[in-house]
KOLZAPA-950279 format. One record per residue (C-alpha): z, x, y. Coordinates in steps of 0.1 Angstrom, whole numbers, padded with zeros to 4 digits, always signed. Example, Ala and Ser with C-alpha at 12.3 -4.5 7.8 and 13.67 -1.06 7.14 Angstrom:
2
+0078+0123-0045
+0071+0137-0011
! end
This chain:
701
-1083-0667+2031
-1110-0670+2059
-1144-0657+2053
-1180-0662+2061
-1205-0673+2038
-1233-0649+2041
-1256-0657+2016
-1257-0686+1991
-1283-0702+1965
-1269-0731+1941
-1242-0717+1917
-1243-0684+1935
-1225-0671+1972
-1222-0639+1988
-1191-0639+2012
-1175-0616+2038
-1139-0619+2043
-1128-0619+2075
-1103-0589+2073
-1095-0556+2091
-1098-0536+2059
-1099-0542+2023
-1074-0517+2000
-1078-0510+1966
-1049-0536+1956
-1063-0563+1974
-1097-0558+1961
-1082-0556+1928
-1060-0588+1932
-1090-0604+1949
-1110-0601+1913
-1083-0609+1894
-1078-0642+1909
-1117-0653+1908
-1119-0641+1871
-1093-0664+1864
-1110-0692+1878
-1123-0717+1855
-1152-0723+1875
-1162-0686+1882
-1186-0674+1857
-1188-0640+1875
-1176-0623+1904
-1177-0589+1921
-1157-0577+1947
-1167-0544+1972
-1142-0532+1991
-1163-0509+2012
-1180-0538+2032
-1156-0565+2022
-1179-0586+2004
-1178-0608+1974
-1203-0621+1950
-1196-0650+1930
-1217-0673+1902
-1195-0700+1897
-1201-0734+1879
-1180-0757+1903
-1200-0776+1930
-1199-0760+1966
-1170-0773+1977
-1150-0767+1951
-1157-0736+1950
-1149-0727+1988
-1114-0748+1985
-1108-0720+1960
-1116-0696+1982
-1096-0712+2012
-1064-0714+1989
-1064-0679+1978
-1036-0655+1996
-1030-0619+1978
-0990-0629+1983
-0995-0655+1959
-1016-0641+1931
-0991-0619+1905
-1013-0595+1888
-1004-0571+1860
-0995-0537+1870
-1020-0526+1841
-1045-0543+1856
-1045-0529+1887
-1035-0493+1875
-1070-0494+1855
-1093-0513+1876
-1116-0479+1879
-1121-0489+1921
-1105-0457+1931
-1122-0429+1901
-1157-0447+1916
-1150-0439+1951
-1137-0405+1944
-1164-0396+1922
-1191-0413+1953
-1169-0392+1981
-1178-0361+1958
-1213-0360+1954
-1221-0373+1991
-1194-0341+2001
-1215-0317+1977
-1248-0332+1993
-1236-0329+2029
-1220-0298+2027
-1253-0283+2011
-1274-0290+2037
-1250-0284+2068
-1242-0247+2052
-1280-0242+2056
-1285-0256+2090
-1251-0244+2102
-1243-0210+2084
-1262-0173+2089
-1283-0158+2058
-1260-0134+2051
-1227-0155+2044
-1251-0181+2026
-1259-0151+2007
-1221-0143+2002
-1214-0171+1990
-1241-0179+1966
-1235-0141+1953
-1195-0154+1947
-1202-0185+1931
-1224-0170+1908
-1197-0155+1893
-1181-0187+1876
-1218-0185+1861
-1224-0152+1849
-1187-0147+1836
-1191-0178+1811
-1223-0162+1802
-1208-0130+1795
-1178-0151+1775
-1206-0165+1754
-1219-0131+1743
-1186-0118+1738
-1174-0147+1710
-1212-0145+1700
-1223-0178+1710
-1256-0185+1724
-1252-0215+1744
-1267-0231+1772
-1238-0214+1795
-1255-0176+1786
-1291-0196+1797
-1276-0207+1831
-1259-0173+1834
-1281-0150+1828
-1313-0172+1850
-1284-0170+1878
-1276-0132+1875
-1309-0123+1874
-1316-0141+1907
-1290-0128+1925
-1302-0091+1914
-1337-0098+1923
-1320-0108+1958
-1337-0139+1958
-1306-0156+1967
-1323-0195+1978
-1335-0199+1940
-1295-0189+1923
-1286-0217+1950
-1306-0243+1939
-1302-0238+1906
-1263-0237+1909
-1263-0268+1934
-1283-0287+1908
-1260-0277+1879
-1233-0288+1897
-1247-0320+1909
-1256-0331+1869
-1222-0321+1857
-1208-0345+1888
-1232-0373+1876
-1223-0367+1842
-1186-0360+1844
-1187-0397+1866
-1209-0415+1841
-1187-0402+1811
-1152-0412+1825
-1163-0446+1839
-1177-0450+1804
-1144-0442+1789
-1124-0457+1815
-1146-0493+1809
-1139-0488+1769
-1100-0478+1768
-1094-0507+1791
-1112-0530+1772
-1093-0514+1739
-1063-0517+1755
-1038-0542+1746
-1037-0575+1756
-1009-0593+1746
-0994-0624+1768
-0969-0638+1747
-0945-0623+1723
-0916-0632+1695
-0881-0623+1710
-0848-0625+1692
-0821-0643+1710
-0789-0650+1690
-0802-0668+1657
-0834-0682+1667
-0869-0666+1678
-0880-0677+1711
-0920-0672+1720
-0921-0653+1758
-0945-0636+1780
-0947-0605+1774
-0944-0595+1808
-0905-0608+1812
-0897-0583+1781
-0873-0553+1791
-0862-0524+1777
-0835-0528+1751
-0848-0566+1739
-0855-0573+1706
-0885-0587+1693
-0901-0597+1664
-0935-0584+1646
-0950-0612+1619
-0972-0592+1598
-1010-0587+1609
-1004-0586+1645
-1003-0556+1667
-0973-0542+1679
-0969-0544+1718
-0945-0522+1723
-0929-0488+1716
-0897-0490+1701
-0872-0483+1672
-0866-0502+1639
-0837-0525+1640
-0847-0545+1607
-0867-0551+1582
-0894-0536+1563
-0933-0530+1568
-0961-0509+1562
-0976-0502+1597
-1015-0495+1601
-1015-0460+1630
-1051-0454+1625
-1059-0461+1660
-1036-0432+1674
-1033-0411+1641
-1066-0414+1623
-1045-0418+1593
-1066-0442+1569
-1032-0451+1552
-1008-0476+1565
-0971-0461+1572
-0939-0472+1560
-0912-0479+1588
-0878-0493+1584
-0849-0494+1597
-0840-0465+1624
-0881-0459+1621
-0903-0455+1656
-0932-0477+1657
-0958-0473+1688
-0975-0496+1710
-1014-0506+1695
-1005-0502+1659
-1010-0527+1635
-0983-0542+1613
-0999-0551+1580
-0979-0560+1557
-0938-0570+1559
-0920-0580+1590
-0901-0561+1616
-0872-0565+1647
-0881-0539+1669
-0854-0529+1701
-0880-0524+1731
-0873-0485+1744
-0913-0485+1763
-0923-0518+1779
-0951-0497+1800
-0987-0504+1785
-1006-0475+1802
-0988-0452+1773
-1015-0466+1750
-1039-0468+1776
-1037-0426+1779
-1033-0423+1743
-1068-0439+1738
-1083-0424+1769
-1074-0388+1746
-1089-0400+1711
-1123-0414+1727
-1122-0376+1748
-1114-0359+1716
-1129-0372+1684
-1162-0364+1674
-1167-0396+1653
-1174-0414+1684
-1208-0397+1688
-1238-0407+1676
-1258-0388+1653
-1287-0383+1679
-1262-0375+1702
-1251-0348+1680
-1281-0335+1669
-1292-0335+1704
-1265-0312+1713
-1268-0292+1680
-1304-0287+1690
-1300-0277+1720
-1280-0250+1713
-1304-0241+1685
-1331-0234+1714
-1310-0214+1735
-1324-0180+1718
-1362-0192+1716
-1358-0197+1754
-1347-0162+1756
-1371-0148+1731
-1403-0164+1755
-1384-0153+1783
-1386-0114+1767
-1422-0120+1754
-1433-0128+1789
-1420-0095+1806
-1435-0076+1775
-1470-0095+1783
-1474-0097+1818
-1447-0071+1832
-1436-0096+1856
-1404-0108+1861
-1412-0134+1883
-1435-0154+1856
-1402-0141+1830
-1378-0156+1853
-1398-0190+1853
-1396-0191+1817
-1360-0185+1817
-1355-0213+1843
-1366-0240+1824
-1351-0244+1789
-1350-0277+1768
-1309-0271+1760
-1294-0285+1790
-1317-0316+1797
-1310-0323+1756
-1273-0325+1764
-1270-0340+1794
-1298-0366+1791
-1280-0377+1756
-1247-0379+1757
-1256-0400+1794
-1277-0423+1777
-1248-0431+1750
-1221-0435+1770
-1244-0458+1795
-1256-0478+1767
-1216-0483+1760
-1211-0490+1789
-1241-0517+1797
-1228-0533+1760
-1190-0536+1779
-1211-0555+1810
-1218-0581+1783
-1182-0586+1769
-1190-0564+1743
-1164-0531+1735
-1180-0505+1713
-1154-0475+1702
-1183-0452+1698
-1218-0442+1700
-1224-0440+1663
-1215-0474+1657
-1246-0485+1679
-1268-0465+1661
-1259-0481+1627
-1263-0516+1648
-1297-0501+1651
-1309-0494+1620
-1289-0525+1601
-1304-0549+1577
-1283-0571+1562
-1252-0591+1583
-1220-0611+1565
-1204-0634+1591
-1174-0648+1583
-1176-0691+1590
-1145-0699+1605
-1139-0692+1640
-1172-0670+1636
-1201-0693+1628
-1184-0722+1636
-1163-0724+1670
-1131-0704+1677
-1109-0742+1678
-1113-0760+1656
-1090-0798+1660
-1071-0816+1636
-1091-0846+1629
-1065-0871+1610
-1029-0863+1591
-1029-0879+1561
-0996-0886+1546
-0979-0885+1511
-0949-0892+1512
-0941-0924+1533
-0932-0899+1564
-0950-0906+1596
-0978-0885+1603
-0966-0870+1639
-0932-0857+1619
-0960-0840+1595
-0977-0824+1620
-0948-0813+1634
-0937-0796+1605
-0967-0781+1601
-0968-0768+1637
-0935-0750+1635
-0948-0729+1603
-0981-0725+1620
-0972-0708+1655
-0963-0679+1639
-0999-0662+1625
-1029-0657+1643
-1061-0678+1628
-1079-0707+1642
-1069-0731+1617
-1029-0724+1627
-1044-0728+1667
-1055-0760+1658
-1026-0778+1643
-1002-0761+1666
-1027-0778+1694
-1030-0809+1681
-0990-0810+1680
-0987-0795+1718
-1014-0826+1727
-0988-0856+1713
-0961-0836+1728
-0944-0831+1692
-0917-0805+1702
-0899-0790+1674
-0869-0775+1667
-0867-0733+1651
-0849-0749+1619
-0869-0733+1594
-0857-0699+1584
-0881-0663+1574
-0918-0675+1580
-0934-0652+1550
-0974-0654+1555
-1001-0648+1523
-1029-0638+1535
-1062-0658+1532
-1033-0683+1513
-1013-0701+1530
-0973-0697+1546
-0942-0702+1528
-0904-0708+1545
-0875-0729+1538
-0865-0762+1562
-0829-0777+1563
-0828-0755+1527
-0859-0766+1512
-0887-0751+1506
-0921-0756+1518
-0952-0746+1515
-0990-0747+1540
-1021-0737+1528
-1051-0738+1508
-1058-0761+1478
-1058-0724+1459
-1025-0720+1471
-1002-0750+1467
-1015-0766+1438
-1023-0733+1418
-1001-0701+1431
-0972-0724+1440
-0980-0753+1414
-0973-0785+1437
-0977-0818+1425
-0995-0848+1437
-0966-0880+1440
-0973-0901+1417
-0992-0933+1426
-1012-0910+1456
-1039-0896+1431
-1065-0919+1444
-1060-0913+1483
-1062-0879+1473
-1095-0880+1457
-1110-0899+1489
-1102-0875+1512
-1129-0870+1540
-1157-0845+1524
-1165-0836+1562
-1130-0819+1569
-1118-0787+1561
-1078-0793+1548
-1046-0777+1549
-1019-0786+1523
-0981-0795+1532
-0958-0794+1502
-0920-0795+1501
-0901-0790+1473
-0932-0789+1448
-0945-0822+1463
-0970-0824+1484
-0962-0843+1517
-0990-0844+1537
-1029-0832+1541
-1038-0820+1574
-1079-0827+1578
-1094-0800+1601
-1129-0803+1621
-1139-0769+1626
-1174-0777+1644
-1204-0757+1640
-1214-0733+1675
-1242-0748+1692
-1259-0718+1691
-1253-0707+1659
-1287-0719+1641
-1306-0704+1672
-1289-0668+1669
-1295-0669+1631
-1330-0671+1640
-1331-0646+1670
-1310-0618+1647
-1338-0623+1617
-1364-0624+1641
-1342-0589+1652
-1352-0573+1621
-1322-0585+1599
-1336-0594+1566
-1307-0608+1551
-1281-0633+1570
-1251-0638+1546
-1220-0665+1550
-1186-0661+1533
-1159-0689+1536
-1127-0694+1521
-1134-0731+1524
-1144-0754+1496
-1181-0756+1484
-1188-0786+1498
-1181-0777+1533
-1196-0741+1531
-1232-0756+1515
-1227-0781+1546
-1227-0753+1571
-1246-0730+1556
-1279-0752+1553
-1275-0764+1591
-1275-0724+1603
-1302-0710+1582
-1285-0684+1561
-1301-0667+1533
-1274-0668+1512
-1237-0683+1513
-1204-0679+1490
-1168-0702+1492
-1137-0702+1483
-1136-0664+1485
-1107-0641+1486
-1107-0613+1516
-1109-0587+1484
-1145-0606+1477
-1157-0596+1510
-1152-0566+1508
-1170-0561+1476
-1200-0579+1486
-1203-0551+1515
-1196-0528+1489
-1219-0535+1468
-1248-0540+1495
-1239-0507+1505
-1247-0493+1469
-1282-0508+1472
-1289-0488+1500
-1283-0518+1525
-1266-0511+1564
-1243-0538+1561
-1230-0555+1594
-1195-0579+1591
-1185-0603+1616
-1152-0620+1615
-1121-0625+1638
-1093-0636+1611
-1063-0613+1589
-1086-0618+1558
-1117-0600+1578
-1099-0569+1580
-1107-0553+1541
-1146-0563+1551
-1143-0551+1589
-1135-0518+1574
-1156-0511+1547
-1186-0519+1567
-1213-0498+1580
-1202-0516+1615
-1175-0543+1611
-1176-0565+1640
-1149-0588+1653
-1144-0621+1678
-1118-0610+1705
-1104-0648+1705
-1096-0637+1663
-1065-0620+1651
-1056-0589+1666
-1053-0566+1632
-1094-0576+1625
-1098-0568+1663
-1081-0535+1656
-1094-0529+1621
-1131-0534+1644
-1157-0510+1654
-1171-0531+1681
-1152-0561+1694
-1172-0596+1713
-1155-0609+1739
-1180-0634+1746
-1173-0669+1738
-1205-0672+1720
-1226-0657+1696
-1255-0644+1719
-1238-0617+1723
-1251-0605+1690
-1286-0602+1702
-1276-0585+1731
-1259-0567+1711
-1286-0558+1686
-1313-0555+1720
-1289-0523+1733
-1289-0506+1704
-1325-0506+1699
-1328-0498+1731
-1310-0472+1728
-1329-0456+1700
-1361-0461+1719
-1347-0445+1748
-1333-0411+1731
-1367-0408+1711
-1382-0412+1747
-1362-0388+1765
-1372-0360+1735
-1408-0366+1744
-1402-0363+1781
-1385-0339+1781
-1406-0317+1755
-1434-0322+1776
-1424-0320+1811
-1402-0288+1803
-1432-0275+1779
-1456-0280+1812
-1435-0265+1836
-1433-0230+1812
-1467-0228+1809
-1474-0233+1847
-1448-0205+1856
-1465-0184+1830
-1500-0187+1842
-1481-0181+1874
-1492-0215+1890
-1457-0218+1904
-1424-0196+1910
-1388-0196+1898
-1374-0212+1926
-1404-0245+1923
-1398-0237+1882
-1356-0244+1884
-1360-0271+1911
-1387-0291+1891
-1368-0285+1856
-1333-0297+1874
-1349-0324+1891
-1363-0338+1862
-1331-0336+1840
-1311-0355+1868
-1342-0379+1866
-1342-0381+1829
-1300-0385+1828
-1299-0409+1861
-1325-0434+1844
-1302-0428+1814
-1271-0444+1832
-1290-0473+1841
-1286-0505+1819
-1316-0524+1798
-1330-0562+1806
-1317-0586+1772
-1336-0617+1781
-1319-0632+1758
-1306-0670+1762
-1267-0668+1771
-1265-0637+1776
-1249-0628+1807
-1227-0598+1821
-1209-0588+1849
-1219-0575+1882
-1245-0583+1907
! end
């Protein structure tokens, strides 16, 4: 690619490529690529001037050999990713309003009074015939304010003042019509799948895929607790399948054989060969797009009593518009009452602010499924993390393999790594990374993979069985046996490891030791979220006692519990929550899910398993724990900002009333100031807040 460097400080370059024109694809491919650079941090292309901003990490001329390699022929980019960029719906929505501007202000210059006075008088009529639909199903709404201020207008010939008021109008529901379906654009696509590899069935044996190389008519194979990826119909097997996400039904559904399962739902328990019949991804895609549209639980409760007020003010507005006339017999100083109401500024000014404040959390890797979830974030006191792959970092490594029965470790490990690759949880990453690092390749020999959650795995090799997993596990549900003669190397295993348990036959064959370190920033964000206002910072771990006292007095928590089953979680929230506690949980693993739920706002790391990612109100991407602040930060912020708008809007509306009354200024001033000052009050809305906080970076310029 050639280009111009046009700008550039150290870590950060502004280019130009040197093209005739940049399309929506090639912009799109363009980002793809840099995202997907290791050394990009950030990047941001505009396809208007043909410029690209880019923080990257490399040094300079790394970076620009990067740049001089990439050609849009080579880069293969997901359809999805390009069919929900959200380039073209913010140039369409841009084309709009600078249309509506334009074409305002030529009409004036260009057209005669009289047909600017026809036209007016027929666009008023969208107007004043939902006003007259509000009276007639008995509903005083903001529509019967607009309406009726409109109407009147028009009557009272004074055409220039039923303009501006309908230009405004039209102009906020533009702005807010953009701002609310980039919002949910930004929210579906980060809720949308994203699944890379899958389990196909080929003859006897599963093979591991992209998902992208998956056709129609394929059969593939869902382990329970991961998300299905495709649509399809039951070939085999048995589960009970979690369609909450597209349903809202709270209880998982049986499917079996002949049974349709859907793309995004969650397979909880069982295991299931599904034939392929919808490979597309944007099915799901739409299907979200509709629930965040259509359910009300996504809204906050300011947001909802924002809107429920406004409606509630709709007759007072009228009333002091009636009171007026009876006082001063003056329909001019009536009509400025009437012109300025508290309703619409209420509605728009809210639900702009919410959806910008999901939106500015989703510039910081952060997907919230609704408004009411940062709310709770607001007002929360008490947070349970989860420790591994949460607290501590999302890889942990195998450390040493231990054997116990003669073999040599490497054939361990590569037993282990073949149970493993199956189920989503760090530990499993780790021991089938460790096996992928000595090159240990393994054959599918062992037959049905059955997993336990928050236990352990359980399958037959060469017609014996084995057995991975906890000490809780092996040695008590399964009742394996130490050999004989091994009681001492088993009692000196390293205290500073977290361990899995290999058993065959009864016997156990091998311990697998496990660093899982601590997040370097994990002690500083403790302190930032109680600094936050959290008062209590709780750690649950299914690890052993000594390892979770370890952890937890390095971190700061207030309080810590081990060896605890994903039922105890749960309860703990539970049980908060009957003290009259908000109770945050943070986890990313199968076990999380009970907790994730029950929680006031369960929150879950992306890089976890995909039913706690699911089972999640509000999902990090982030690959670190920052996030949390900025997290906290928004939600704060956006309290503070909906209590701000009230005032300003109270007042400002409130003044401009009582200056048409005392008949300072006229309807026309009246509806301009009162429209100008709602777009004011929404536009600040859509714009994001400042989270000085350390880490915490987003995307964008």
């Amino acid at each position: 690619m050639k280009f111009q460097i046009l700008h550039e400080i150290k870590g950060r370059m502004r280019i130009h490529v040197a093209q005739k024109k940049m399309n929506d694809e090639q912009a799109d491919t363009l980002q793809y690529y840099l995202e997907h650079c290791e050394v990009v941090t950030e990047a941001k292309v505009y396809e208007r001037t043909q410029d690209v901003v880019i923080c990257y990490s490399a040094d300079r001329a790394g970076m620009i050999r990067i740049l001089q390699q990439f050609a849009y022929q080579n880069v293969s980019v997901p359809q999805s990713a390009l069919e929900l960029s959200g380039r073209q719906t913010n140039r369409e929505y841009q084309e709009k309003l600078t249309q509506k501007v334009l074409m305002r202000y030529i009409n004036k210059v260009i057209l005669p009074y009289p047909v600017r006075c026809t036209i007016t008088a027929f666009k008023s009529l969208k107007y004043i015939k939902k006003a007259l639909q509000s009276v007639w199903n008995r509903e005083i709404e903001v529509a019967l304010l607009d309406g009726v201020a409109i109407g009147v207008s028009v009557l009272r010939g004074d055409m220039n003042t039923a303009g501006s008021v309908m230009f405004l109008l039209d102009i906020g529901e533009t702005l807010e019509e953009w701002t609310h379906k980039k919002s949910v654009d930004d929210l579906a696509r980060s809720m949308s799948l994203n699944i890379t590899k899958v389990w196909m069935e080929t003859g006897d044996t599963e093979v591991l895929v992209d998902a992208n190389t998956v056709k129609a008519g394929d059969y593939v194979i869902i382990h329970m607790g991961n998300v299905i990826p495709f649509d399809g119909i039951v070939i085999r097997g048995t589960g009970m399948v979690n369609q909450s996400s597209l349903t809202g039904e709270s209880v998982p559904v049986e499917k079996k054989e002949n049974g349709y399962v859907y793309a995004g739902t969650v397979l909880e328990e069982g295991e299931l060969v599904v034939q392929v019949k919808e490979v597309n991804g944007s099915t799901k895609y739409e299907k979200i797009v509709a629930m965040i549209e259509e359910t009300e639980k996504l809204k906050s409760g300011m947001e909802s009593r924002a809107e429920h007020l406004a409606d509630r003010l709709v007759p007072y507005t009228l009333l002091g518009t009636g009171l007026t006339y009876l006082i001063t017999r003056n329909t001019t100083k009536a009509l400025s009452v009437l012109m300025v109401d508290f309703s619409c500024a209420l509605k728009l000014s809210m639900s702009i602010t919410v959806l910008a404040a999901i939106r500015e959390a989703n510039r910081h890797h952060i997907t919230v499924k609704g408004g009411k979830f940062l709310e709770r974030m607001a007002e929360a006191d008490t947070i349970l993390f989860d420790k591994t792959g949460t607290l501590t970092k999302a890889q942990p490594v195998v450390s040493q393999v231990i054997s116990f029965n003669g073999e040599k470790p490497d054939e361990l490990l590569r037993i282990a790594a073949c149970l493993e690759e199956h189920f989503p949880h760090s530990m499993a990453k780790a021991v089938v990374n460790a096996a992928k690092e000595k090159c240990l390749i393994h054959e599918e020999n062992h037959s049905k993979v059955e997993y336990i959650v928050a236990h352990g795995i359980s399958s037959r090799i060469d017609g014996k069985k084995v057995v991975i997993g906890s000490y809780h596990f092996v040695f008590e549900d399964e009742q394996c046996k130490i050999p004989q003669g091994k009681e001492e190397l088993f009692a000196n295993l390293p205290k500073d490891c977290s361990q899995l348990y290999l058993a065959m036959e009864g016997m156990l064959i091998a311990v697998i030791c496990i660093l899982d370190p601590i997040r370097e920033e994990a002690e500083e964000v403790i302190t930032l979220l109680r600094e936050a206002g959290f008062t209590k910072l709780v750690m649950m771990t299914g690890d052993s006692e000594r390892t979770a006292a370890a952890v937890a007095e390095k971190i700061g928590v207030d309080e810590y519990y081990s060896e605890v089953l994903p039922e105890d979680k749960a309860a703990f929230v539970d049980k908060e929550q009957a003290l009259g506690r908000k109770v945050i949980m943070i986890g990313d693993g199968v076990n999380d899910s009970p907790a994730l739920s029950a929680a006031d706002v369960g929150i879950a790391i992306s890089d976890g398993a995909q039913i706690a990612r699911e089972a999640a109100d509000i999902t990090v991407e982030a690959d670190n724990l920052y996030e949390l602040v900025a997290l906290r930060a928004i939600s704060r912020n956006l309290v503070h900002r909906i209590h701000k708008n009230y005032g300003q809007i109270v007042g400002i509306n409130s003044g401009l009333i009582l200056l048409g009354v005392l008949g300072v200024i006229q309807p026309t001033t009246s509806a301009l100031l009162h429209n100008t000052s709602t777009l004011m009050i929404s536009m600040r809305g859509m714009q994001g807040w400042k989270t000085d906080t350390p880490g915490c970076g987003h995307k964008g310029e």
